[in-house]
N, CA, C, O and CB atoms as a CASP TS submission, in Angstrom:
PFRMAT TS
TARGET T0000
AUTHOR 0000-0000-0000
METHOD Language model
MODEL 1
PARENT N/A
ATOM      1  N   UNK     1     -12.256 -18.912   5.531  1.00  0.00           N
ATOM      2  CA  UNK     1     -11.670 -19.562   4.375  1.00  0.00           C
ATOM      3  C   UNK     1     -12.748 -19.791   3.314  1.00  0.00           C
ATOM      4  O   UNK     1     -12.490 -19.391   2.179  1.00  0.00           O
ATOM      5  CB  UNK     1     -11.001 -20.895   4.778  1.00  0.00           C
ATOM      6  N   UNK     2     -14.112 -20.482   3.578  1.00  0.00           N
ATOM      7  CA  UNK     2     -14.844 -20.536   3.096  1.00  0.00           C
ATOM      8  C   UNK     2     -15.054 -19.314   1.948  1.00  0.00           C
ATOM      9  O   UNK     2     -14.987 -19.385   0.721  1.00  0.00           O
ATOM     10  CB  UNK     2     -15.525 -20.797   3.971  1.00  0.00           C
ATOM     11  N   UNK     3     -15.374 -18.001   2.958  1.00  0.00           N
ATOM     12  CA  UNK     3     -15.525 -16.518   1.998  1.00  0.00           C
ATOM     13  C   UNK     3     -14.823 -16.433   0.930  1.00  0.00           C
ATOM     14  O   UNK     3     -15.261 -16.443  -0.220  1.00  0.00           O
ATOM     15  CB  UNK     3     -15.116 -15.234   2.644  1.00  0.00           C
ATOM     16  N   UNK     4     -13.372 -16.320   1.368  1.00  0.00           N
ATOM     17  CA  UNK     4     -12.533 -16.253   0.304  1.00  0.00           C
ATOM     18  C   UNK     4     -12.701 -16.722  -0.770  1.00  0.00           C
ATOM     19  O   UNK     4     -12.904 -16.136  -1.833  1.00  0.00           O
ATOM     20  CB  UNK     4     -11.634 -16.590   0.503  1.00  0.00           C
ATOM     21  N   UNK     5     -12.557 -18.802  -0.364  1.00  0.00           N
ATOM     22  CA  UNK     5     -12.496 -19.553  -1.802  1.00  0.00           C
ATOM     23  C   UNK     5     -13.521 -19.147  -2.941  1.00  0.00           C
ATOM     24  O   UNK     5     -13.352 -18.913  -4.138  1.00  0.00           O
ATOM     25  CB  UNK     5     -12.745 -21.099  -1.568  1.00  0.00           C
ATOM     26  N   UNK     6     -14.884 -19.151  -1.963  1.00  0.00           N
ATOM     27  CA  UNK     6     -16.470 -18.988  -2.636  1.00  0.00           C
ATOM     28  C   UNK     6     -16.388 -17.840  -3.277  1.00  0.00           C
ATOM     29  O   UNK     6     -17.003 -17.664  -4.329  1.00  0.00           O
ATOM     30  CB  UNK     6     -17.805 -18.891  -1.603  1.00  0.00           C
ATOM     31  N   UNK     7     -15.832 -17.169  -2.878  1.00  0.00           N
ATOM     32  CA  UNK     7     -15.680 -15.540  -3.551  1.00  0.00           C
ATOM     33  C   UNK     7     -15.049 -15.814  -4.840  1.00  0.00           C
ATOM     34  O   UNK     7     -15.823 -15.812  -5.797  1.00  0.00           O
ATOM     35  CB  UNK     7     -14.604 -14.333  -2.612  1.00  0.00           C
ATOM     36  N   UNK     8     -14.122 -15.990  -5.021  1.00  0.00           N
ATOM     37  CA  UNK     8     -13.045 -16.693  -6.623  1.00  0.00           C
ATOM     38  C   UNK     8     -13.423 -17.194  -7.568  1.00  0.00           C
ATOM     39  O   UNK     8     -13.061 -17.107  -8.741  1.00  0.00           O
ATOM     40  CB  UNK     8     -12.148 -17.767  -6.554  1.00  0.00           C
ATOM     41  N   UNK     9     -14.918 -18.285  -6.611  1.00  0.00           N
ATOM     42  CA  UNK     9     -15.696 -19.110  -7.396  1.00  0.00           C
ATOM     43  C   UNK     9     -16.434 -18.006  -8.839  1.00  0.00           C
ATOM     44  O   UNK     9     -16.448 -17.792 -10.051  1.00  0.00           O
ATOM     45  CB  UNK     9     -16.938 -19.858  -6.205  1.00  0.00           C
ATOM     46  N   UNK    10     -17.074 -17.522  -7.187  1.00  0.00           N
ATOM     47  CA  UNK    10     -18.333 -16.514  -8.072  1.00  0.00           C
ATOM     48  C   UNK    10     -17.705 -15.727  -9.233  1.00  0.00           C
ATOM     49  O   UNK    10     -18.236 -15.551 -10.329  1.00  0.00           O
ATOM     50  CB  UNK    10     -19.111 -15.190  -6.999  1.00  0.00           C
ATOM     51  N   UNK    11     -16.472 -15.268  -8.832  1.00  0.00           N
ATOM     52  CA  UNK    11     -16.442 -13.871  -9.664  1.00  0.00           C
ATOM     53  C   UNK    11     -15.050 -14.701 -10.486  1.00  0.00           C
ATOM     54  O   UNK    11     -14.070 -13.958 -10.430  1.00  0.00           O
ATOM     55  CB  UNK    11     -16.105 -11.968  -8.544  1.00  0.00           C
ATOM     56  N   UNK    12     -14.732 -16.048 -11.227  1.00  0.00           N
ATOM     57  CA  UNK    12     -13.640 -16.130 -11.393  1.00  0.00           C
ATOM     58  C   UNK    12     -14.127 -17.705 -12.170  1.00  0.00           C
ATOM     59  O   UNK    12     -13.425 -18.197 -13.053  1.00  0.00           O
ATOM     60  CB  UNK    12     -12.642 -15.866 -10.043  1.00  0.00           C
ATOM     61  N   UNK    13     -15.572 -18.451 -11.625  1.00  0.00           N
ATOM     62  CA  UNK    13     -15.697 -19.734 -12.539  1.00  0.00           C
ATOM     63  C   UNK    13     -14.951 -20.495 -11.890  1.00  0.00           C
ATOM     64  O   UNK    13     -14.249 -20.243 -10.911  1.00  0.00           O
ATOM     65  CB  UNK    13     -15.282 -19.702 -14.023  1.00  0.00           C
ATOM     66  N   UNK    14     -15.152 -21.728 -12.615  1.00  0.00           N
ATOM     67  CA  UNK    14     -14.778 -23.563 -11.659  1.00  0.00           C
ATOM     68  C   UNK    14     -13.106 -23.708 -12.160  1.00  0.00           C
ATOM     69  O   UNK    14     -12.324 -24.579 -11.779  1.00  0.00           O
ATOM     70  CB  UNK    14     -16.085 -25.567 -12.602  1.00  0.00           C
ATOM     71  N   UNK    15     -12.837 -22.650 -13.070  1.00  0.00           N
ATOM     72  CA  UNK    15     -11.792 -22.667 -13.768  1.00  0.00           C
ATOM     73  C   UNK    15     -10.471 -21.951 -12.922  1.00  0.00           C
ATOM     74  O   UNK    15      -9.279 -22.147 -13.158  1.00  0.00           O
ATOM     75  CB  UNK    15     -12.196 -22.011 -15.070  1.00  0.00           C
ATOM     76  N   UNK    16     -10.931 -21.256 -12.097  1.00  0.00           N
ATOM     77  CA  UNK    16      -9.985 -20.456 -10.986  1.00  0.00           C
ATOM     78  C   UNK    16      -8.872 -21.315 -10.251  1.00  0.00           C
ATOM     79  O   UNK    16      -7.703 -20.946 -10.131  1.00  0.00           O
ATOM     80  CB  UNK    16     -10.949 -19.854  -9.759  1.00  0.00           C
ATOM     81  N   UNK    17      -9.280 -22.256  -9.877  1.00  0.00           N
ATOM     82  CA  UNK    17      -8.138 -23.069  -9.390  1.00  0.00           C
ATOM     83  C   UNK    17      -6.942 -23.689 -10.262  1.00  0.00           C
ATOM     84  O   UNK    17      -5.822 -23.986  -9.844  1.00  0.00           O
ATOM     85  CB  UNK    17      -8.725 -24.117  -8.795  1.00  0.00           C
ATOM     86  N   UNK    18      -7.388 -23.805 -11.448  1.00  0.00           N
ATOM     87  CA  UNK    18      -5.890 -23.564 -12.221  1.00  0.00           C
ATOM     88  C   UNK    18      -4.937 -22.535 -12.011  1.00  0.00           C
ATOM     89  O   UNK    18      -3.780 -22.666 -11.612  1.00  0.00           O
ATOM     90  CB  UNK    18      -6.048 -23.371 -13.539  1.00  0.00           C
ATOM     91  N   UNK    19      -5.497 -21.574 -12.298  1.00  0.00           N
ATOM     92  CA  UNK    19      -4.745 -20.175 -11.730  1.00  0.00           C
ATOM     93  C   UNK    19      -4.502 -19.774 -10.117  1.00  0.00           C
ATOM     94  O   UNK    19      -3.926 -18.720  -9.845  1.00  0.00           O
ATOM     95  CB  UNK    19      -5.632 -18.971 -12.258  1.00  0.00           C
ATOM     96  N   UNK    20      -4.873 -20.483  -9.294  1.00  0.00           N
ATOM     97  CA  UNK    20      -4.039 -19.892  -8.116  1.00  0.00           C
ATOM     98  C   UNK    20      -3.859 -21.190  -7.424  1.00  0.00           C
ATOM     99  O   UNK    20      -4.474 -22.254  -7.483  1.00  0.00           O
ATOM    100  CB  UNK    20      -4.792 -18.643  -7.129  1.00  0.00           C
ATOM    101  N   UNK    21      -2.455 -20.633  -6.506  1.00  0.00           N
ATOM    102  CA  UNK    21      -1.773 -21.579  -6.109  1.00  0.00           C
ATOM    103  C   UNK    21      -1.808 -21.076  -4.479  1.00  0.00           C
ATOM    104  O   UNK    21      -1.515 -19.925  -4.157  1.00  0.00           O
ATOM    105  CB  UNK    21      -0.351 -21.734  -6.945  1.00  0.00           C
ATOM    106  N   UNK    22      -2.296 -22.337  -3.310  1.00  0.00           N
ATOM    107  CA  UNK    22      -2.134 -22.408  -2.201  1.00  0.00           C
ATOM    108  C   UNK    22      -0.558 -22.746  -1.473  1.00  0.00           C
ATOM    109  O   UNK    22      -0.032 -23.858  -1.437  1.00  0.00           O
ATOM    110  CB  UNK    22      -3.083 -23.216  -1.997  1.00  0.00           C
ATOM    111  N   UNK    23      -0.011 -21.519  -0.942  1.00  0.00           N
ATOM    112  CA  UNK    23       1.851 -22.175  -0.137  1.00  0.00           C
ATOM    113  C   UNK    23       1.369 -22.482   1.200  1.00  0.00           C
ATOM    114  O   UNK    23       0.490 -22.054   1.948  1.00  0.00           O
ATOM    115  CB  UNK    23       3.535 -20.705   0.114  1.00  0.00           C
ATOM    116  N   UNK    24       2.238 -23.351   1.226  1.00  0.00           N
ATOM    117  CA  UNK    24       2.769 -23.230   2.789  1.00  0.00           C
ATOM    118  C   UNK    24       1.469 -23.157   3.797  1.00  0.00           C
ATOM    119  O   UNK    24       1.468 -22.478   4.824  1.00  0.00           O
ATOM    120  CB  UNK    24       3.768 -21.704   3.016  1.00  0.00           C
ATOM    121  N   UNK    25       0.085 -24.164   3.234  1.00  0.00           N
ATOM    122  CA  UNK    25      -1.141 -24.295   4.281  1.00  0.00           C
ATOM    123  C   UNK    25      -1.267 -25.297   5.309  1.00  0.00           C
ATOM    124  O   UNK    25      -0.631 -26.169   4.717  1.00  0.00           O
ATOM    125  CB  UNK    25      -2.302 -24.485   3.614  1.00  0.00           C
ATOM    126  N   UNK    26      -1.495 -25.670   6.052  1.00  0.00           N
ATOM    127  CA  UNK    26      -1.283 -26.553   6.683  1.00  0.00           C
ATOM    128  C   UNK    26      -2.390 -28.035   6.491  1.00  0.00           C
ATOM    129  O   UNK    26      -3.004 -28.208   5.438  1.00  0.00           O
ATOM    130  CB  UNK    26      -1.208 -25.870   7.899  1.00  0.00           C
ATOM    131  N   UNK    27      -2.480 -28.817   7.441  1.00  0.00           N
ATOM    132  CA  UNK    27      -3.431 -30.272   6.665  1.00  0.00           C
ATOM    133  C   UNK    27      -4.812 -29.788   6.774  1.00  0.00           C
ATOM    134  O   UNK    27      -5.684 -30.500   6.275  1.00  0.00           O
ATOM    135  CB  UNK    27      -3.351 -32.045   7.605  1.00  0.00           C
ATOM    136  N   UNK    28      -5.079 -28.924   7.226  1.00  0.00           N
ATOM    137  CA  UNK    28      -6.430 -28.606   7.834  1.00  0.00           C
ATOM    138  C   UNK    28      -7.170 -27.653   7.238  1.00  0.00           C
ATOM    139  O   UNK    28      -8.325 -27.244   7.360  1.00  0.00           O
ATOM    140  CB  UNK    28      -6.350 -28.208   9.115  1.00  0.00           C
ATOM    141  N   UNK    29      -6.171 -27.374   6.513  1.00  0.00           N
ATOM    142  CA  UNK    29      -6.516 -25.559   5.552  1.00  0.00           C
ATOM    143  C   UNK    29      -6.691 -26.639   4.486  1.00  0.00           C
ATOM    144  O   UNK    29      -7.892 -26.884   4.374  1.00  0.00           O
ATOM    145  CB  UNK    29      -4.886 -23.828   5.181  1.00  0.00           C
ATOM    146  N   UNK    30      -5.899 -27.421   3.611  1.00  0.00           N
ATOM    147  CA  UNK    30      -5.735 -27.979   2.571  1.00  0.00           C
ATOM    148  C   UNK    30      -6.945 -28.587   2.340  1.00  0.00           C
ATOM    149  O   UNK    30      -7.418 -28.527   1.205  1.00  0.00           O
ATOM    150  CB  UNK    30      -4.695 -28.723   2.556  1.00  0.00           C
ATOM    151  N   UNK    31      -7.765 -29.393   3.571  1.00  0.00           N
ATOM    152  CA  UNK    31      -9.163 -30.143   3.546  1.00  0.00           C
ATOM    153  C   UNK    31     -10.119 -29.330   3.483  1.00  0.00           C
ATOM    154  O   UNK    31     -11.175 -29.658   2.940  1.00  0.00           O
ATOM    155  CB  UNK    31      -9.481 -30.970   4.647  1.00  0.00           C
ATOM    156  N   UNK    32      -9.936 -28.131   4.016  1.00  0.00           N
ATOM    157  CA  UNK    32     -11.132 -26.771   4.283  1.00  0.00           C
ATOM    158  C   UNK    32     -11.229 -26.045   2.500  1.00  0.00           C
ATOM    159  O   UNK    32     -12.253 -25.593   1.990  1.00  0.00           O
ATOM    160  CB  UNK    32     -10.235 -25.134   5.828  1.00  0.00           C
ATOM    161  N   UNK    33      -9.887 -26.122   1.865  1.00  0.00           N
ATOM    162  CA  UNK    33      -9.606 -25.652   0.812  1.00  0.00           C
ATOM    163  C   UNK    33     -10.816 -26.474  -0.052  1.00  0.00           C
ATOM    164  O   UNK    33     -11.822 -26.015  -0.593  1.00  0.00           O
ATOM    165  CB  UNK    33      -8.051 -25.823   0.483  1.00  0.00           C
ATOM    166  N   UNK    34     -10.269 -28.011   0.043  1.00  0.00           N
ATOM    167  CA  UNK    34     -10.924 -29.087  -0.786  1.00  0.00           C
ATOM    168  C   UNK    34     -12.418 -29.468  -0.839  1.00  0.00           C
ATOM    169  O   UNK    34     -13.134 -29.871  -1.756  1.00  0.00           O
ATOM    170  CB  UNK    34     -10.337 -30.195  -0.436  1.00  0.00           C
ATOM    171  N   UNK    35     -12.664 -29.171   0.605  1.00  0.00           N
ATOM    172  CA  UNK    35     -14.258 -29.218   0.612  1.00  0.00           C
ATOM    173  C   UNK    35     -15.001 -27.950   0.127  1.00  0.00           C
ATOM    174  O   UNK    35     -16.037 -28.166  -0.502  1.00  0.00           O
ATOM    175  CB  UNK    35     -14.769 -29.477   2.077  1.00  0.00           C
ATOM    176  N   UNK    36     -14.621 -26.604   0.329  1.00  0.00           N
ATOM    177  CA  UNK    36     -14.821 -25.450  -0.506  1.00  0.00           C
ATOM    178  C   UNK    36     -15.169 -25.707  -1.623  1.00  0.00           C
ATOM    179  O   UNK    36     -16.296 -25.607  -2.108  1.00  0.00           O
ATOM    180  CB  UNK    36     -13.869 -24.694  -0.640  1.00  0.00           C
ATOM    181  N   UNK    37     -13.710 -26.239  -2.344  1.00  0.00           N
ATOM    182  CA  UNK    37     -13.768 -26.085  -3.848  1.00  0.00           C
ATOM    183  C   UNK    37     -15.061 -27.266  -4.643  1.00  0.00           C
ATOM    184  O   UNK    37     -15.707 -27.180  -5.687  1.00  0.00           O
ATOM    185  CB  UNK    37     -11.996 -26.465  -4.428  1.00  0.00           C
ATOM    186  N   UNK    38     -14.999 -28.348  -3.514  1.00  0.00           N
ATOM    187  CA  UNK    38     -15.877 -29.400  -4.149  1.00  0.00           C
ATOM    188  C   UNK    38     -17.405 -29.113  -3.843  1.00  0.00           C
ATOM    189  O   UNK    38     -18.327 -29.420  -4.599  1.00  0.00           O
ATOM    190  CB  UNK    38     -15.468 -30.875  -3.591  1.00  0.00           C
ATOM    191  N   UNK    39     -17.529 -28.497  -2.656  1.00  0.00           N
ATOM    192  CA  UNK    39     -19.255 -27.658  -2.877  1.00  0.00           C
ATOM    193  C   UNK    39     -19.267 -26.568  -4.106  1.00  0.00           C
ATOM    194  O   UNK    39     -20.219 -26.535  -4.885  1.00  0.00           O
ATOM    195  CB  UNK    39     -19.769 -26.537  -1.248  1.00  0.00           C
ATOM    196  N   UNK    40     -18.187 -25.709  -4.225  1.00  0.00           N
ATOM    197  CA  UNK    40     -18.321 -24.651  -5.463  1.00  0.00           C
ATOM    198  C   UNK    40     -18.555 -25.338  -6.380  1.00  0.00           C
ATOM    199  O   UNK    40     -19.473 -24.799  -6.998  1.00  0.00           O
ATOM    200  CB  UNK    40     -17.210 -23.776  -5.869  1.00  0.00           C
ATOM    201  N   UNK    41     -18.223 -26.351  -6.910  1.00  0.00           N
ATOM    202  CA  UNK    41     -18.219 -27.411  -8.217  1.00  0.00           C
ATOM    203  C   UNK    41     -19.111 -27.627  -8.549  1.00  0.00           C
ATOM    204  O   UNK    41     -19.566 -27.307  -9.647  1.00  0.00           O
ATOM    205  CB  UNK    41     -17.775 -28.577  -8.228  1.00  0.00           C
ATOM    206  N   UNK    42     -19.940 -28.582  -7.232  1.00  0.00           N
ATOM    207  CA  UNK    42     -21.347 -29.222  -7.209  1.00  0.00           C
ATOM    208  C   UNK    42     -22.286 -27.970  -7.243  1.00  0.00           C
ATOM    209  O   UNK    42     -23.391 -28.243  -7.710  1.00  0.00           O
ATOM    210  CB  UNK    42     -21.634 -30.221  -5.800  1.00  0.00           C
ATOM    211  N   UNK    43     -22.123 -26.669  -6.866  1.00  0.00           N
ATOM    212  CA  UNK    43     -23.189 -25.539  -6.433  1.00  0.00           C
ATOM    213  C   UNK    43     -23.659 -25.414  -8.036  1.00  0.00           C
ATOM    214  O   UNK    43     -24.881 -25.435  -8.181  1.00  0.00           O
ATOM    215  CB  UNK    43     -22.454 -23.850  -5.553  1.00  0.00           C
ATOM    216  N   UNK    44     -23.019 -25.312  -9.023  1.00  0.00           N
ATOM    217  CA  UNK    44     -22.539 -24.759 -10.186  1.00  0.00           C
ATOM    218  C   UNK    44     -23.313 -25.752 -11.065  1.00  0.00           C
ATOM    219  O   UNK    44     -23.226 -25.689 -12.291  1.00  0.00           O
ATOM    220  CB  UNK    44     -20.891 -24.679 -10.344  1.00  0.00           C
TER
END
């Protein structure tokens, strides 16, 4: 999960998560999602 998000980061900016939308993840993906996105933030 990590790969993925970090990947979006790089090639896509802090701005990427406006544009895509997570369905149907479960509670555990959603926190894995959130901590991703909040190291990409801080990396930046």
């Amino acid at each position: 999960m990590h790969a993925l998000i970090s990947d979006l980061f790089r090639h896509y900016g802090n701005d990427v998560l406006d544009r895509v939308t997570f369905k149907s993840c479960s509670e555990t993906v959603k926190k894995i999602i959130t901590i991703v996105a909040d190291y990409m933030q801080e990396s930046e």
